[in-house]
N, CA, C and O atoms as a Tripos MOL2 file, in Angstrom:
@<TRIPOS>MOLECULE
protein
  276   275    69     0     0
PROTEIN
NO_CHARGES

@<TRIPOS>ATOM
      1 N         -37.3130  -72.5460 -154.2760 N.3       1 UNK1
      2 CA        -36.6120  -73.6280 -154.9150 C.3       1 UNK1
      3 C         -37.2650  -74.9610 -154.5760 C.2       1 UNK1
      4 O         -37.1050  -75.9520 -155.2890 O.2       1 UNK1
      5 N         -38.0140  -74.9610 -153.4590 N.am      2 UNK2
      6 CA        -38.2140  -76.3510 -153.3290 C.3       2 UNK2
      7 C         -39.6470  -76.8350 -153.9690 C.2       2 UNK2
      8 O         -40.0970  -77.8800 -154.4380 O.2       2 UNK2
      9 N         -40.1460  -75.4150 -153.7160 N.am      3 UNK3
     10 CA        -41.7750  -75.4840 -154.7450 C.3       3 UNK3
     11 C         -41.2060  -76.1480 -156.1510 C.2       3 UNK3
     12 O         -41.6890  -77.1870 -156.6010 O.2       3 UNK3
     13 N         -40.1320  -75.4350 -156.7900 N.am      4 UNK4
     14 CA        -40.1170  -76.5790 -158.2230 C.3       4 UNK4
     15 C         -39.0420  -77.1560 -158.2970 C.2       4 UNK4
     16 O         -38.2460  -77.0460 -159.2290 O.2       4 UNK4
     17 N         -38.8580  -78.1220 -156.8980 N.am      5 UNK5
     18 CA        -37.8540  -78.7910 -156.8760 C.3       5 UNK5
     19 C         -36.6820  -78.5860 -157.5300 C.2       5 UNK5
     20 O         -36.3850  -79.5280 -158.2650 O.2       5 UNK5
     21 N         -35.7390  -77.4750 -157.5150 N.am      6 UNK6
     22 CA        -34.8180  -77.4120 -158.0720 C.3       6 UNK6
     23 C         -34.0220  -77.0190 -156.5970 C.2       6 UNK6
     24 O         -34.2300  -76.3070 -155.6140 O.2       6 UNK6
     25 N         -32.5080  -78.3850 -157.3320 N.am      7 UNK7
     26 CA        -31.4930  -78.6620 -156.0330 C.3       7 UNK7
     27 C         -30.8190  -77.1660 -156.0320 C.2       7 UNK7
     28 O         -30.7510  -76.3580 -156.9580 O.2       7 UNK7
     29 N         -30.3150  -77.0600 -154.6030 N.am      8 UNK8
     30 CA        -28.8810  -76.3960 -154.5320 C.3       8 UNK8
     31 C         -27.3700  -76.8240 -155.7790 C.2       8 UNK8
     32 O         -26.8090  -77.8250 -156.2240 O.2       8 UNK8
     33 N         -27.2840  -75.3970 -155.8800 N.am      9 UNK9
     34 CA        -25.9980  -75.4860 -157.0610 C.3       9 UNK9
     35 C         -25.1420  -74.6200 -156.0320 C.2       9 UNK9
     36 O         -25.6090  -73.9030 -155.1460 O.2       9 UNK9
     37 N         -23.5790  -74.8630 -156.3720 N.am     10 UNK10
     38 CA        -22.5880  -73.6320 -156.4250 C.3      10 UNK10
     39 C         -22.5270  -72.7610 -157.7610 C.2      10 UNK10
     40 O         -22.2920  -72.9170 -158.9600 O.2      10 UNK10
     41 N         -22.7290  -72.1750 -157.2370 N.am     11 UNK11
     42 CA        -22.1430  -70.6700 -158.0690 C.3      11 UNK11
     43 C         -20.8110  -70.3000 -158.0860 C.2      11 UNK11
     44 O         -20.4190  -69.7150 -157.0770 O.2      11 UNK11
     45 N         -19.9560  -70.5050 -159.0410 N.am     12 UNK12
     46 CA        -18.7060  -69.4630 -159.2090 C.3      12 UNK12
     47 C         -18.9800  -68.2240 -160.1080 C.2      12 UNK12
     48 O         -19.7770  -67.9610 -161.0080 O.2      12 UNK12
     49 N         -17.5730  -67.3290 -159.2200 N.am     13 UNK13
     50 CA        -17.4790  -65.7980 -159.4570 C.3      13 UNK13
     51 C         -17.8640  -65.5290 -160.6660 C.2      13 UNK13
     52 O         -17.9620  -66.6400 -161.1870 O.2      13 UNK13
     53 N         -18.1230  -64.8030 -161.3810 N.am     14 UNK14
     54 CA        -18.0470  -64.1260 -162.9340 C.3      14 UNK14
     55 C         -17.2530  -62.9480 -163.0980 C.2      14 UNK14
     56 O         -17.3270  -61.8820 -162.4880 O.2      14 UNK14
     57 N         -16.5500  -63.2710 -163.9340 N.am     15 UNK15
     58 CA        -15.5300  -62.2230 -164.4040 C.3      15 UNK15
     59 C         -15.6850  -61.3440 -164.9960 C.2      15 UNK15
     60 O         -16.3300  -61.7660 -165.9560 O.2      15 UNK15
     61 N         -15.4810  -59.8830 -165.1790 N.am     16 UNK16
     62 CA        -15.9690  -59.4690 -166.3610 C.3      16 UNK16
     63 C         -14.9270  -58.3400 -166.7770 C.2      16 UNK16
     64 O         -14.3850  -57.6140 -165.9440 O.2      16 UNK16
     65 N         -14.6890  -58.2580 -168.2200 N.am     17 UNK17
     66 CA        -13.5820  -57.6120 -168.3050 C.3      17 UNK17
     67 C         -14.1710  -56.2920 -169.3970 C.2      17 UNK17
     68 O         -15.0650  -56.6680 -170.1550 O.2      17 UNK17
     69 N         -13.8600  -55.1950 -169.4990 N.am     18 UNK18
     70 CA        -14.0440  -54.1250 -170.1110 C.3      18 UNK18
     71 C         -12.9590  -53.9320 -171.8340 C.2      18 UNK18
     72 O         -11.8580  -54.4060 -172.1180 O.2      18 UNK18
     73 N         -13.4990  -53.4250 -172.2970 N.am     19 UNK19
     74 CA        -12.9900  -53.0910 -173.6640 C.3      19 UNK19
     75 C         -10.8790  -52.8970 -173.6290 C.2      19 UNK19
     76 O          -9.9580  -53.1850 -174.3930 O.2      19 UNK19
     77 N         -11.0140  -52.3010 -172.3540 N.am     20 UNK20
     78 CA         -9.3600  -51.7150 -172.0690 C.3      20 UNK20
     79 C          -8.8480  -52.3030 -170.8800 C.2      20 UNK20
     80 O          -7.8710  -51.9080 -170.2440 O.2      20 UNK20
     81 N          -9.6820  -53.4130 -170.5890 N.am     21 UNK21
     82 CA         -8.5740  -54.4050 -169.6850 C.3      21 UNK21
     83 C          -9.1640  -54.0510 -168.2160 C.2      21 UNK21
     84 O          -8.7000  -54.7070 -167.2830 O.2      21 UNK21
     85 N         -10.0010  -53.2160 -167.9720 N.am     22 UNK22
     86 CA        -10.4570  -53.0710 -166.5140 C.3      22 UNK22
     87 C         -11.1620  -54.7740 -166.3210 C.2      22 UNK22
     88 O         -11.6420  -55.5240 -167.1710 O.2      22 UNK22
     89 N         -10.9080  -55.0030 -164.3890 N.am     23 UNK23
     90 CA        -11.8160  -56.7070 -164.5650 C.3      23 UNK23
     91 C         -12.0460  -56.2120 -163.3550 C.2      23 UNK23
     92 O         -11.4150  -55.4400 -162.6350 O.2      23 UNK23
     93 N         -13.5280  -57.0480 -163.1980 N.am     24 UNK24
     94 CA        -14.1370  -56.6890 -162.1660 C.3      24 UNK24
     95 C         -14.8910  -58.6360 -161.6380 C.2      24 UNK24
     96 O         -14.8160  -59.6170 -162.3790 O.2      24 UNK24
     97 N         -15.1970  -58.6280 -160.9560 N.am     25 UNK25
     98 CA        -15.3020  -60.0610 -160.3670 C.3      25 UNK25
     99 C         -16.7010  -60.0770 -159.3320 C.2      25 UNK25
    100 O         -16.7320  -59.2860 -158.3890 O.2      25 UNK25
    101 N         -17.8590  -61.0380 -159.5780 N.am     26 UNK26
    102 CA        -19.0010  -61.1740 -159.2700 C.3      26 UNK26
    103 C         -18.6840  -62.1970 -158.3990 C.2      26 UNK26
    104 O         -18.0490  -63.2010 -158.7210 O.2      26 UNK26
    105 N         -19.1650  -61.9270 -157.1800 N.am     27 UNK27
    106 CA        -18.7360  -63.2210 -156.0020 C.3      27 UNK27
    107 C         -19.6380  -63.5970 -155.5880 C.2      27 UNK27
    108 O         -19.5900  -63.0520 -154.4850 O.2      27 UNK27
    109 N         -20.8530  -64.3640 -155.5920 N.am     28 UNK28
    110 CA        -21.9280  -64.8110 -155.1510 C.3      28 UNK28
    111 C         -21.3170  -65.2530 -153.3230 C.2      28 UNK28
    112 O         -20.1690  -65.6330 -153.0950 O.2      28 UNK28
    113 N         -22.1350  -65.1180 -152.5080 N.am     29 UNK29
    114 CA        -21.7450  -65.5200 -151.2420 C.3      29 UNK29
    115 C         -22.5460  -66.6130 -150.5490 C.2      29 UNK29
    116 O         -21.9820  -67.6080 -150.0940 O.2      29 UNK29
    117 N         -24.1950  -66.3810 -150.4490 N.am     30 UNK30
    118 CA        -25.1100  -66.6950 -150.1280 C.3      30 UNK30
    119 C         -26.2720  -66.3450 -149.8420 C.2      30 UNK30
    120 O         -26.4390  -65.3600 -149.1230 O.2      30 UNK30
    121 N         -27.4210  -67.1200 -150.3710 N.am     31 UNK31
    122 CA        -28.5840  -66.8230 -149.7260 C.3      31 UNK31
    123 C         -29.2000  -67.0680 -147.7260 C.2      31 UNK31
    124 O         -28.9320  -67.8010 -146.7740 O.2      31 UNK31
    125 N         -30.1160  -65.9130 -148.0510 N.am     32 UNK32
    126 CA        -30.2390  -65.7450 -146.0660 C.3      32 UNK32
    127 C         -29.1120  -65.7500 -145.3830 C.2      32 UNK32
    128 O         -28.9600  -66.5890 -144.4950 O.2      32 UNK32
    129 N         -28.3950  -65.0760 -145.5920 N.am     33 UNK33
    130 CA        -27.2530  -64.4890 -144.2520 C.3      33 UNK33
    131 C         -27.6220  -63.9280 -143.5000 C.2      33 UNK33
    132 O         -28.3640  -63.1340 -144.0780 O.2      33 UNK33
    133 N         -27.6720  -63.6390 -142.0420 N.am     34 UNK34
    134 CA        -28.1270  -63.1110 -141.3430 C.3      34 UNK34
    135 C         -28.2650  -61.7460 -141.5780 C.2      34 UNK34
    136 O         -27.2680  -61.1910 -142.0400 O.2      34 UNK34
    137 N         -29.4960  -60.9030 -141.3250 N.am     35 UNK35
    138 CA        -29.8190  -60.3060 -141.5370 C.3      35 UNK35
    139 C         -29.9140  -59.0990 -142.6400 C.2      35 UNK35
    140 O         -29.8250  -57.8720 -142.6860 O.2      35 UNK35
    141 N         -30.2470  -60.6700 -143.8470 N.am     36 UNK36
    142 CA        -30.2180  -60.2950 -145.3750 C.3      36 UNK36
    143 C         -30.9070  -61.4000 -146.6230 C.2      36 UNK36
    144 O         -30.8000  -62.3770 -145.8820 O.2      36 UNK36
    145 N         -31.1860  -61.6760 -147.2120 N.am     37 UNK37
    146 CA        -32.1050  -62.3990 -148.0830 C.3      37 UNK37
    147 C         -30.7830  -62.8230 -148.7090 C.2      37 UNK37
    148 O         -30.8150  -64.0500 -148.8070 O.2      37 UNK37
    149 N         -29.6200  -62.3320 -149.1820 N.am     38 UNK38
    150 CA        -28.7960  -62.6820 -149.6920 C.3      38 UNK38
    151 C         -27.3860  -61.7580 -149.8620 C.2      38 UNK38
    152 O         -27.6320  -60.5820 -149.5950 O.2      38 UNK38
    153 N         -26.2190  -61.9460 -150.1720 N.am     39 UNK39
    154 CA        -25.3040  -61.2470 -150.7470 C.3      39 UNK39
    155 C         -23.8940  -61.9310 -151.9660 C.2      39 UNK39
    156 O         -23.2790  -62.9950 -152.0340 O.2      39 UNK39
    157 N         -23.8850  -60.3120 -152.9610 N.am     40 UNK40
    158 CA        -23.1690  -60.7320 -153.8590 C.3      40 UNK40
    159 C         -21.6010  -59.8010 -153.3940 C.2      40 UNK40
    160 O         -21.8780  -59.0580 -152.4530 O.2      40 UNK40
    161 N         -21.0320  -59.7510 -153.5510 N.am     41 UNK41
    162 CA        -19.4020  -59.3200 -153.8300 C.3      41 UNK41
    163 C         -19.1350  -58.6520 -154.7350 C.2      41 UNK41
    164 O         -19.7450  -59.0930 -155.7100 O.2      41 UNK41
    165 N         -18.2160  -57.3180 -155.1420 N.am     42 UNK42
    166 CA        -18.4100  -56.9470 -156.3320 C.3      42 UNK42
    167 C         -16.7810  -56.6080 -156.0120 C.2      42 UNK42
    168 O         -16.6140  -55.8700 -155.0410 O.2      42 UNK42
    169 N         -15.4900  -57.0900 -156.7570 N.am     43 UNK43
    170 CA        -14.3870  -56.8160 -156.5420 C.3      43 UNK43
    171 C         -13.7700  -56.1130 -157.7720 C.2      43 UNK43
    172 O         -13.8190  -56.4890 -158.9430 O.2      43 UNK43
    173 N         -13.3320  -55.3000 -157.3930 N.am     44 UNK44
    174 CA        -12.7830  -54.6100 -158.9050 C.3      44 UNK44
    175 C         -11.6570  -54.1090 -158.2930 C.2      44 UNK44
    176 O         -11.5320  -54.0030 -157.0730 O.2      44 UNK44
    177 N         -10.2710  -53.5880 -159.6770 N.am     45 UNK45
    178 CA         -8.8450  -53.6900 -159.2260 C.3      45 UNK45
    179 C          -8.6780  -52.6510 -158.1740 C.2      45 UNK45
    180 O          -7.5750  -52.6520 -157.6280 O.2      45 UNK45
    181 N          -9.5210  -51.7870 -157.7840 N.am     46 UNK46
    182 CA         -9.1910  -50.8990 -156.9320 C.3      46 UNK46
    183 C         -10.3980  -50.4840 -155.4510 C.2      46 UNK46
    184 O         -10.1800  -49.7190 -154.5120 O.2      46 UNK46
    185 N         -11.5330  -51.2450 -155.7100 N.am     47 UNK47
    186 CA        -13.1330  -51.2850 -154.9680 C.3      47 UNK47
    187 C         -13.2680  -52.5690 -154.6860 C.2      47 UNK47
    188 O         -12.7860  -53.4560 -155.3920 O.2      47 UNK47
    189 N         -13.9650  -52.7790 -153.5840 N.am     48 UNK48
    190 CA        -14.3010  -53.7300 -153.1400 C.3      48 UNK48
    191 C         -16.2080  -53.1630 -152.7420 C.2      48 UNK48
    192 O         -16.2480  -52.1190 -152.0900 O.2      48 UNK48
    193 N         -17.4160  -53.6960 -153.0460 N.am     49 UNK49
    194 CA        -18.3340  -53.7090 -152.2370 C.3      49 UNK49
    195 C         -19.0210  -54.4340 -151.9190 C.2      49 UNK49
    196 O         -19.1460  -55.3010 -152.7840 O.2      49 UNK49
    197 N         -19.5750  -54.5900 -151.1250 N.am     50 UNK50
    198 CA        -20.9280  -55.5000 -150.7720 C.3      50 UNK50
    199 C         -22.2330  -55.4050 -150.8790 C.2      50 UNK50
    200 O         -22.7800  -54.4860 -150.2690 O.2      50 UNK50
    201 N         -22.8870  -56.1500 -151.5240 N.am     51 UNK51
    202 CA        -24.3370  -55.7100 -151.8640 C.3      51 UNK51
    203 C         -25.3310  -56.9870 -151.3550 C.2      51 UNK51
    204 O         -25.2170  -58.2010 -151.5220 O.2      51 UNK51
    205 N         -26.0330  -56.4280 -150.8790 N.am     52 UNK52
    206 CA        -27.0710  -56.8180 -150.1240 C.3      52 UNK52
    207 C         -28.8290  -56.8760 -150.4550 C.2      52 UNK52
    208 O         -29.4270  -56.1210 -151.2210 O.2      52 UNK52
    209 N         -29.2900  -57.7410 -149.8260 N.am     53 UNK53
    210 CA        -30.9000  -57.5380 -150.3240 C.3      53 UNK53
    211 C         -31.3830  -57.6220 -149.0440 C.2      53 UNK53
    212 O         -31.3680  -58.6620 -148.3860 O.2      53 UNK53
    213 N         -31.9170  -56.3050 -148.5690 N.am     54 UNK54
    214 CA        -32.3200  -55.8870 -147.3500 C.3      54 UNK54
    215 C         -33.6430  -55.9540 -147.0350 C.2      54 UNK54
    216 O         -34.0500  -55.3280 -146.0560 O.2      54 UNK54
    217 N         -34.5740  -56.7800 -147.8770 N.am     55 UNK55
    218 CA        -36.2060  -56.5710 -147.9690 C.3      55 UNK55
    219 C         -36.1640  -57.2880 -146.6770 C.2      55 UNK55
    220 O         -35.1190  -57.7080 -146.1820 O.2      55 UNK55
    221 N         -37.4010  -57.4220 -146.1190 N.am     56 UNK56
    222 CA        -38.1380  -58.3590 -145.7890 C.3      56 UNK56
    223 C         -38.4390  -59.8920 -146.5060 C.2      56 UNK56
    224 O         -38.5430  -60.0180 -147.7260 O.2      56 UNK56
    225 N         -38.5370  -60.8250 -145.7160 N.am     57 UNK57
    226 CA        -38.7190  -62.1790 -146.4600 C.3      57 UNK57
    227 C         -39.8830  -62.0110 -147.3850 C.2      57 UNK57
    228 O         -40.8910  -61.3490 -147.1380 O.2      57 UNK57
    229 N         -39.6270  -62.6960 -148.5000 N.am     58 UNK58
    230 CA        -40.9740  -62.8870 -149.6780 C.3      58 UNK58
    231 C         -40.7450  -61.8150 -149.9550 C.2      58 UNK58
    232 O         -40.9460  -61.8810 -151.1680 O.2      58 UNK58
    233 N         -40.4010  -60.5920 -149.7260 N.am     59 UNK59
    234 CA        -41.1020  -59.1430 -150.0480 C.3      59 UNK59
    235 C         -40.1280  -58.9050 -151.6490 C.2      59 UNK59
    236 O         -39.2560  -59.6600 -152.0820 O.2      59 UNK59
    237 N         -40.5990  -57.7110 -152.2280 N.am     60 UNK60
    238 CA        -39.5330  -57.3440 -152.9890 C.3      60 UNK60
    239 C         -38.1520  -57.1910 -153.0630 C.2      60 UNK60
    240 O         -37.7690  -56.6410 -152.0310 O.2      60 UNK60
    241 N         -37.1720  -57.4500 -153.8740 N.am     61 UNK61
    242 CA        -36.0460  -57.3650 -153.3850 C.3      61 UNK61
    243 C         -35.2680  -55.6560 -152.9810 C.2      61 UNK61
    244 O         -35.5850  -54.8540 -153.8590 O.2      61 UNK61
    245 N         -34.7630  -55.2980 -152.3600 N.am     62 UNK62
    246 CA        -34.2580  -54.1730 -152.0800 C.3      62 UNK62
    247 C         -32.4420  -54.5630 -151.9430 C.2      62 UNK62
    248 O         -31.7720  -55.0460 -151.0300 O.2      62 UNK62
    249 N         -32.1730  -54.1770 -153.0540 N.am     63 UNK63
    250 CA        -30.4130  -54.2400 -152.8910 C.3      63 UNK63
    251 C         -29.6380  -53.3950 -152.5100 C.2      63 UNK63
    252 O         -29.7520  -52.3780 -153.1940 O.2      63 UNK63
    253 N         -28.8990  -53.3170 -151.7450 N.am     64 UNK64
    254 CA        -27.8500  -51.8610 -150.9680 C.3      64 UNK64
    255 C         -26.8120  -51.9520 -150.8260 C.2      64 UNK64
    256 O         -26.3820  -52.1620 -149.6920 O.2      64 UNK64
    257 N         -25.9630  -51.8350 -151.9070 N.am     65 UNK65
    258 CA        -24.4070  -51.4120 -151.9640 C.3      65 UNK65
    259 C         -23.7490  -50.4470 -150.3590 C.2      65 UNK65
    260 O         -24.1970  -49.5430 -149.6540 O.2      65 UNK65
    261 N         -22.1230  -51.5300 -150.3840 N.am     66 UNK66
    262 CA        -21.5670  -50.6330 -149.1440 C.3      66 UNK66
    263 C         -20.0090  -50.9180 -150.0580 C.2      66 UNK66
    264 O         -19.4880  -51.8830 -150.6160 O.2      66 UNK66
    265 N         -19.8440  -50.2340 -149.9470 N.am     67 UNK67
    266 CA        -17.6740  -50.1840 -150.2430 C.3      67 UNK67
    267 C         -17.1620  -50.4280 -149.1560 C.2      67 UNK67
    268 O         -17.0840  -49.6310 -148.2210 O.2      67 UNK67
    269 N         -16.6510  -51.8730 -149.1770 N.am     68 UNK68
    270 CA        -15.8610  -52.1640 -148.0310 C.3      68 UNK68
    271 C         -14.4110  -51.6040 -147.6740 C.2      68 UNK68
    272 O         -13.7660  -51.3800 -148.6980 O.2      68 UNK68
    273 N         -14.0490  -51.4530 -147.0480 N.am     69 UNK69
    274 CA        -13.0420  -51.0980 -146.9920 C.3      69 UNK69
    275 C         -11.4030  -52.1460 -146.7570 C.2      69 UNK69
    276 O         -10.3100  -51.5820 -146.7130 O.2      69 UNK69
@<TRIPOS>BOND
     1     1     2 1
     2     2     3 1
     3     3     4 2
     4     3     5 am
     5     5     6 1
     6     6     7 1
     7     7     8 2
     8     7     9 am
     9     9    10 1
    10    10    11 1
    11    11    12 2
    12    11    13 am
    13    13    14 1
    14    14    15 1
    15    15    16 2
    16    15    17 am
    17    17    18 1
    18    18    19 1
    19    19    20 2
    20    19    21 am
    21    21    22 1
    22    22    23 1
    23    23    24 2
    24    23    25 am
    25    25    26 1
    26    26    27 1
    27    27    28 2
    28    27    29 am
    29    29    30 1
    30    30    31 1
    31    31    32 2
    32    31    33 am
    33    33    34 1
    34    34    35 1
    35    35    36 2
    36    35    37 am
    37    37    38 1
    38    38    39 1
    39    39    40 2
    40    39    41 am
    41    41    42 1
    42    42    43 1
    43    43    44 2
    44    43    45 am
    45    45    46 1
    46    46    47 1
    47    47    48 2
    48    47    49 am
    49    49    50 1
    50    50    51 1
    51    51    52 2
    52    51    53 am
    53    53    54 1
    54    54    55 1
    55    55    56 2
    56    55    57 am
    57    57    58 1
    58    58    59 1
    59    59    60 2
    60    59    61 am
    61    61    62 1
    62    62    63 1
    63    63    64 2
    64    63    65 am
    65    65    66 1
    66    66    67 1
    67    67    68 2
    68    67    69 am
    69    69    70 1
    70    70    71 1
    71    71    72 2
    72    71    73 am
    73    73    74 1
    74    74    75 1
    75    75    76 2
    76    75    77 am
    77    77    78 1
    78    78    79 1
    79    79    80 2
    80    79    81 am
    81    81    82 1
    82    82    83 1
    83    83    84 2
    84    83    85 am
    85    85    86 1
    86    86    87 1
    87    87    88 2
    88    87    89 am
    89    89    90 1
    90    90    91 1
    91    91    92 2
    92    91    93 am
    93    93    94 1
    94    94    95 1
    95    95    96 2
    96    95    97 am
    97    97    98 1
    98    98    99 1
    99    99   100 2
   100    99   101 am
   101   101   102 1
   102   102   103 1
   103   103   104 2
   104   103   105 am
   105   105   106 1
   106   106   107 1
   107   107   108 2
   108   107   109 am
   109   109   110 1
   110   110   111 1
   111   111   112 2
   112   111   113 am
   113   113   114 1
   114   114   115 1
   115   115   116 2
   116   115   117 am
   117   117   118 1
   118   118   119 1
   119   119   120 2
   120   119   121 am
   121   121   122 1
   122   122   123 1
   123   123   124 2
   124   123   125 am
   125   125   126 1
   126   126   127 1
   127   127   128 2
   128   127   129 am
   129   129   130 1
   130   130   131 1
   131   131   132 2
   132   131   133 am
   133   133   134 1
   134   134   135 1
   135   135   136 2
   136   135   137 am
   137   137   138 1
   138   138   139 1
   139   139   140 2
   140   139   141 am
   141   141   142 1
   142   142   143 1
   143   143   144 2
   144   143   145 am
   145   145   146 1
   146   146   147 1
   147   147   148 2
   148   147   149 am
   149   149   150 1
   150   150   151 1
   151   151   152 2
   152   151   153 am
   153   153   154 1
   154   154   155 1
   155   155   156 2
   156   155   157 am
   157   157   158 1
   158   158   159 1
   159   159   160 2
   160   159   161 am
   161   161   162 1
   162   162   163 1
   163   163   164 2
   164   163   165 am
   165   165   166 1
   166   166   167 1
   167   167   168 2
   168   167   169 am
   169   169   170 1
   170   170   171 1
   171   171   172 2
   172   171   173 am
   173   173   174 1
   174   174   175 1
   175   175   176 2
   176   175   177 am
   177   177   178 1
   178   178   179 1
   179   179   180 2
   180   179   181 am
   181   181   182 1
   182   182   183 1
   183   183   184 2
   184   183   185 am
   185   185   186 1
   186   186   187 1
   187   187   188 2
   188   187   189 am
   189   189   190 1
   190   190   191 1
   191   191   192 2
   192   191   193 am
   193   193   194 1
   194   194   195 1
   195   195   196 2
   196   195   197 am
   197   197   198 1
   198   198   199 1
   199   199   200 2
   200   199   201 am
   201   201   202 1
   202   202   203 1
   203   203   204 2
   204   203   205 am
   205   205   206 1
   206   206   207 1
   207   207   208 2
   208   207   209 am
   209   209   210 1
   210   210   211 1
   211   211   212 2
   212   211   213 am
   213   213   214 1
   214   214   215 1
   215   215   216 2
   216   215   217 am
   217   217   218 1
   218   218   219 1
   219   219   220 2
   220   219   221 am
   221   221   222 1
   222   222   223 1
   223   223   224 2
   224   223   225 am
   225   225   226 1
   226   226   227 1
   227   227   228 2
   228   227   229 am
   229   229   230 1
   230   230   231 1
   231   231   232 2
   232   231   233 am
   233   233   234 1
   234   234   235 1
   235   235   236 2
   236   235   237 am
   237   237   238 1
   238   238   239 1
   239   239   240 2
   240   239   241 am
   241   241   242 1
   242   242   243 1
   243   243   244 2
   244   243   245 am
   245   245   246 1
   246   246   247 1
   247   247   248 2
   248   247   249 am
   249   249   250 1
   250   250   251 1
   251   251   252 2
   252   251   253 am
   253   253   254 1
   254   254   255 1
   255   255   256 2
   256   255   257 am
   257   257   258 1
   258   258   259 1
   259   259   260 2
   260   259   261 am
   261   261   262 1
   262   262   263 1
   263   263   264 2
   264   263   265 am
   265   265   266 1
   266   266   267 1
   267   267   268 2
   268   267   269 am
   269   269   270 1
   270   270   271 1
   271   271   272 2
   272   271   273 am
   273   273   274 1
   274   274   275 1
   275   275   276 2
@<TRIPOS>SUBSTRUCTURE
     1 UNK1         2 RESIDUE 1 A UNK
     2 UNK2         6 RESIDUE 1 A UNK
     3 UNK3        10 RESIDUE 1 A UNK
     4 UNK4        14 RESIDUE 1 A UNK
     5 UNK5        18 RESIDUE 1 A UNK
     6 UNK6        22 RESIDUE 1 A UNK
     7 UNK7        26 RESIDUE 1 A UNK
     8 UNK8        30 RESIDUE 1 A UNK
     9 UNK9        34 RESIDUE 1 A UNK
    10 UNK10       38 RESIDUE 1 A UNK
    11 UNK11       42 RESIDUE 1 A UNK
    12 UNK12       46 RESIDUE 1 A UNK
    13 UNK13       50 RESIDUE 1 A UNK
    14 UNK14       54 RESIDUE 1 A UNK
    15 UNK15       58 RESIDUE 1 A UNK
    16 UNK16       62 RESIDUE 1 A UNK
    17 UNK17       66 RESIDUE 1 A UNK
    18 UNK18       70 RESIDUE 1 A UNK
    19 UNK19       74 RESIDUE 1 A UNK
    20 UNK20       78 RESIDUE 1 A UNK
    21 UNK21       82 RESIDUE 1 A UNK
    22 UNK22       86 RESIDUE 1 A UNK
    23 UNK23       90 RESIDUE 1 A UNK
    24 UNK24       94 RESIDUE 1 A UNK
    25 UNK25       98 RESIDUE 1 A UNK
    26 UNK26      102 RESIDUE 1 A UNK
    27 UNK27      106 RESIDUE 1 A UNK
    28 UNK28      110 RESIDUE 1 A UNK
    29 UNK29      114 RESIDUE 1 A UNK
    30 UNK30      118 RESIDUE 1 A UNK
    31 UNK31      122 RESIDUE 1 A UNK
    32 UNK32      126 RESIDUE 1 A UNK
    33 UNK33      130 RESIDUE 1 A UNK
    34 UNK34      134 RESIDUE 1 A UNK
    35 UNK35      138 RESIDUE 1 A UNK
    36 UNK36      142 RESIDUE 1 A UNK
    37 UNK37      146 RESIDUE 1 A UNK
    38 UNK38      150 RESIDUE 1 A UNK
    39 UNK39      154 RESIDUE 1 A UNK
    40 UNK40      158 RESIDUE 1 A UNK
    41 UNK41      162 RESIDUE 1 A UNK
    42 UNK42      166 RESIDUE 1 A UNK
    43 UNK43      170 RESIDUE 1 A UNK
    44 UNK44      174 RESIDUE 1 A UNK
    45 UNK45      178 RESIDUE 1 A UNK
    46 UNK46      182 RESIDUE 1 A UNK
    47 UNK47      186 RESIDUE 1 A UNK
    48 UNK48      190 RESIDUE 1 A UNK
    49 UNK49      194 RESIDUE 1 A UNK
    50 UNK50      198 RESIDUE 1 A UNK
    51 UNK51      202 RESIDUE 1 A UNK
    52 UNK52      206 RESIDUE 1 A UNK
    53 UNK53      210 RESIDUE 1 A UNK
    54 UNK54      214 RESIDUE 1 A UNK
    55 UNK55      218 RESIDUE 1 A UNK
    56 UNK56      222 RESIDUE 1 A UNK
    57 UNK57      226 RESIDUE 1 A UNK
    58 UNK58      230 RESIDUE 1 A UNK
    59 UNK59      234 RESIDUE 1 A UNK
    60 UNK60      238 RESIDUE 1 A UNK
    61 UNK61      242 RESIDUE 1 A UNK
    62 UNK62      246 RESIDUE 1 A UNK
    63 UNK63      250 RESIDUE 1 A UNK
    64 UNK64      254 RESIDUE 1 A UNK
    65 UNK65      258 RESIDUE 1 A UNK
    66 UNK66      262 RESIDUE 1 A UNK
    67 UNK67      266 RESIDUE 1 A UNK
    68 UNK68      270 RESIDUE 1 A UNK
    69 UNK69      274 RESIDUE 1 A UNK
């Protein structure tokens, strides 16, 4: 981001709703959390998980879902 100068934004959730009313909710959290490049939230009416990007810095991204409990 800073190579092409583009500021920090907030991100809000994204909603997303299915043909028959299922909604599920995109929670952005943050980039570099400890010991992670980033994480999103994935809440739906009955799941909760956490997804993660477990690479190495710079490296490719590697994302890894956990169902929180």
């Amino acid at each position: 981001m800073r190579k092409y100068d583009v500021g920090a934004t907030q991100m809000l959730p994204l909603e997303l709703e299915d043909r028959v009313g299922h909604v599920a909710k995109i929670i952005p959290r943050g980039l570099w959390i400890i010991a992670t490049n980033g994480r999103i939230d994935l809440k739906g009416e009955r799941h909760y998980y956490l997804i993660f990007d477990i690479a190495e810095s710079f490296n490719v991204p590697d994302w890894q879902a956990v169902r929180a409990a």
